[in-house]
C-alpha positions, 0 to 999 in steps of 0.5 A, spaced: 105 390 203 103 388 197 095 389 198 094 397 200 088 400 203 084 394 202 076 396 203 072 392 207 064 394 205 064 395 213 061 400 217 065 398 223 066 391 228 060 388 230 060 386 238 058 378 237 052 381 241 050 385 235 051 379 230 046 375 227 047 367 231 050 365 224 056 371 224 057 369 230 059 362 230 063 365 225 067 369 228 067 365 234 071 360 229 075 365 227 077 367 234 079 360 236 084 359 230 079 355 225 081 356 218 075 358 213 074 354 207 071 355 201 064 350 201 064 353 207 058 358 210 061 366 210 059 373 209 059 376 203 062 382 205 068 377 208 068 375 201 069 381 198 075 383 202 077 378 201 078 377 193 080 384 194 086 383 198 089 377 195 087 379 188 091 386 189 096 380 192 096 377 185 097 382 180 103 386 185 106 378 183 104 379 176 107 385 174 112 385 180 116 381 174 116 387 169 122 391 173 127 385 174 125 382 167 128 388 162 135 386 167 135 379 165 139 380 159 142 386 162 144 382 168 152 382 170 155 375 170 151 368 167 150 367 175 146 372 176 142 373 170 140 365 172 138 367 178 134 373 176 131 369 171 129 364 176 126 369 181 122 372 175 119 365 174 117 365 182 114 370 182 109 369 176 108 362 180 106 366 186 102 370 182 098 363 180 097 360 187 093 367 189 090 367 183 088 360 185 086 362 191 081 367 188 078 363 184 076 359 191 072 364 192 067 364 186 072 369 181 075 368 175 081 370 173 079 373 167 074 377 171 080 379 176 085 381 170 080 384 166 079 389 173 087 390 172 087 392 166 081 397 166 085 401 173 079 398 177 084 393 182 091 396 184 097 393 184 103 394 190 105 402 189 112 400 189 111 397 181 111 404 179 118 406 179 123 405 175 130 401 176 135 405 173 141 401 173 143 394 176 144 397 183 136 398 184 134 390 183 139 389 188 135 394 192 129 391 190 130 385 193 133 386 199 128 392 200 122 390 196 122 383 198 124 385 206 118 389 206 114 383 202 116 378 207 115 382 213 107 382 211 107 375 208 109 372 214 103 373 219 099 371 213 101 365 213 096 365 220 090 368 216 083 366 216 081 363 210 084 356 209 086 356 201 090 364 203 094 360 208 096 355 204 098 360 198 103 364 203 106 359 206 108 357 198 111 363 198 114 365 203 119 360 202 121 363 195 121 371 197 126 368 203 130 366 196 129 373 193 131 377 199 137 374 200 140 374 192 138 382 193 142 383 200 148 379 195 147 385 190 148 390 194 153 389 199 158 385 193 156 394 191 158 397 197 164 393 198 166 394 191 169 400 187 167 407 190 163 408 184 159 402 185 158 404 192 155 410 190 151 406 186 149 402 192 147 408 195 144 412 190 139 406 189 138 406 197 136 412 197 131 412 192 128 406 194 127 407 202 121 411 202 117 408 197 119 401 200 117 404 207 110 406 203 109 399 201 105 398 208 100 403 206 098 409 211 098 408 218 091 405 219 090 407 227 083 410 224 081 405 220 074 401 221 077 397 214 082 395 218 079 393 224 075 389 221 079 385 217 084 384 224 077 382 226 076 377 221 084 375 221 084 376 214 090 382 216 095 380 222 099 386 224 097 394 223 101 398 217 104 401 223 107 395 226 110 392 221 113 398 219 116 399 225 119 391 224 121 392 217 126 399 220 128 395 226 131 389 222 133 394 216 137 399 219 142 394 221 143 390 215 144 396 211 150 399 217 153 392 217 155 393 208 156 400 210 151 403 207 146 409 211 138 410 211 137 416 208 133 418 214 136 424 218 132 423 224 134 415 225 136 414 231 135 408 237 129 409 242 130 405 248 125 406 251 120 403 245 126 398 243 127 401 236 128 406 231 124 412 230 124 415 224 122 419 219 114 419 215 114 418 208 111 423 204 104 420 203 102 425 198 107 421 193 104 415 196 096 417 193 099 420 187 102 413 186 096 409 187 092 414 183 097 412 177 101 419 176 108 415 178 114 415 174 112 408 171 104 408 172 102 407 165 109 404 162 108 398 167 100 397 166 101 398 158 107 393 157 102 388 162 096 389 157 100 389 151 103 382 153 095 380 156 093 382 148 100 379 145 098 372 148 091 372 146 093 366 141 097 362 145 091 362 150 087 361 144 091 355 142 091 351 150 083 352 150 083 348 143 087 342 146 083 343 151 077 342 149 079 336 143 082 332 149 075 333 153 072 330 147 076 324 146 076 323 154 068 323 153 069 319 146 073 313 149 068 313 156 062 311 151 
């Protein structure tokens, strides 16, 4: 998932009893699968949650692209480069469509990447670590992009209209990434044996932050709650991991690859996999930036705010002597 642990400002689910007449309405048109728009009446605390999630959503899009970006000139064969250079363009546009949606909602983009830069808004754990060799952007799309689409998908049903339509966008595209990912790795590990290696040295490393990307189990958490109230969130962490394992461990046996995972194995009874916890304590490590990338990924993201200051500059420029001879010409 590329929003994580997403605070809600909520003390726990009012009852519609509990609701002013004015939530209640509200909440009655969620219930009924009414979308939310923009001019339209909603809490502040709805609204907060909201900049929260798809903001972290749009910088994990954002800085999504620092991983693949150094590959495209190390890429393998001009199709692939084309390809990747093509994903890497997606994902800057998913990135826009969020932001777009964000700014709905009463917040600029500058306030959203200023809190980025700053460590005050997160961005997916997953950025923060490294891909060591052409076998990890294959494993970043068939796992990342697997994880990412598992959670997007739902989002499509969420409440607030301009989010909806942003995910729908861009589930199409991430569809696209997955599969070039799986391409990746299952050319490998039908390869040379060195190039399986690869392909399951990358699988290794990869599995359980993937596994993490839907954040710690949120049985106990009034944020979730409250956001599955306001279908701002459709599916628990749990479910969803679940989901995520079930497709995945297939994939993986199909290509000749094998989870990293020894207590994997079929339940019957639940009707899939039991498998094993990641390591949470890495997980909050990651997410308080001491992983292996943490300050290598927000640097050369900063660094690439600061170096297009001029070309920003130079839009507003023409911008704003195109508005004046716009308005010139009306008088």
């Amino acid at each position: 998932m590329y929003a994580q642990m997403v605070r809600t400002d909520s003390d726990g689910v009012k009852s519609l009893d509990e609701m002013s007449p004015q939530e209640r309405a509200f909440q009655e048109r969620i219930d009924r699968g009414e979308k939310i728009e923009p001019k339209e009446w909603m809490p502040e605390a709805y609204r907060k949650t909201l900049v929260r999630q798809i903001g972290q959503h749009a910088h994990s899009e954002i800085v999504g692209q620092l991983p693949e970006g150094n590959w495209i000139t190390r890429a393998p064969t001009l199709e692939r480069k084309a390809i990747l250079l093509a994903k890497v363009q997606d994902e800057a546009g998913h990135g826009l469509y969020l932001y777009c949606a964000a700014e709905t909602l009463g917040v600029s983009r500058d306030e959203l990447l200023d809190k980025l830069h700053s460590g005050k808004m997160k961005y997916s754990s997953i950025f923060n670590y490294p891909t060591l060799n052409w076998a990890d952007i294959g494993a970043i799309g068939w796992l990342v992009d697997g994880a990412a689409i598992m959670n997007q998908v739902p989002l499509q049903r969420t409440s607030y209209g301009p989010y909806s339509r942003a995910m729908i966008r861009i589930c199409k595209e991430e569809s696209f990434h997955q599969r070039q990912g799986y391409d990746i790795m299952m050319k490998m590990a039908r390869g040379t044996p060195a190039q399986k290696a690869m392909a399951q040295d990358a699988l290794n490393r990869f599995w359980y932050p993937s596994l993490m990307m839907f954040g710690p189990s949120d049985k106990d958490s009034v944020h979730s709650a409250q956001s599955m109230a306001w279908k701002i969130k459709i599916n628990t962490n749990d479910e969803l991991r679940q989901k995520f394992v079930d497709q995945t461990v297939p994939q993986a046996e199909f290509i000749g690859l094998t989870i990293p995972d020894d207590k994997l194995a079929w339940n019957e009874e639940k009707g899939g996999y039991d498998f094993s916890e990641p390591d949470w304590s890495e997980f909050y490590e990651v997410i308080a930036g001491n992983g292996p990338c943490n300050r290598e990924r927000l640097g050369a993201r900063v660094k690439a705010w600061e170096d297009g200051a001029w070309f920003r500059e130079g839009l507003m420029a023409h911008a704003e002597k195109a508005a004046a001879r716009r308005a010139q010409a009306a008088e």
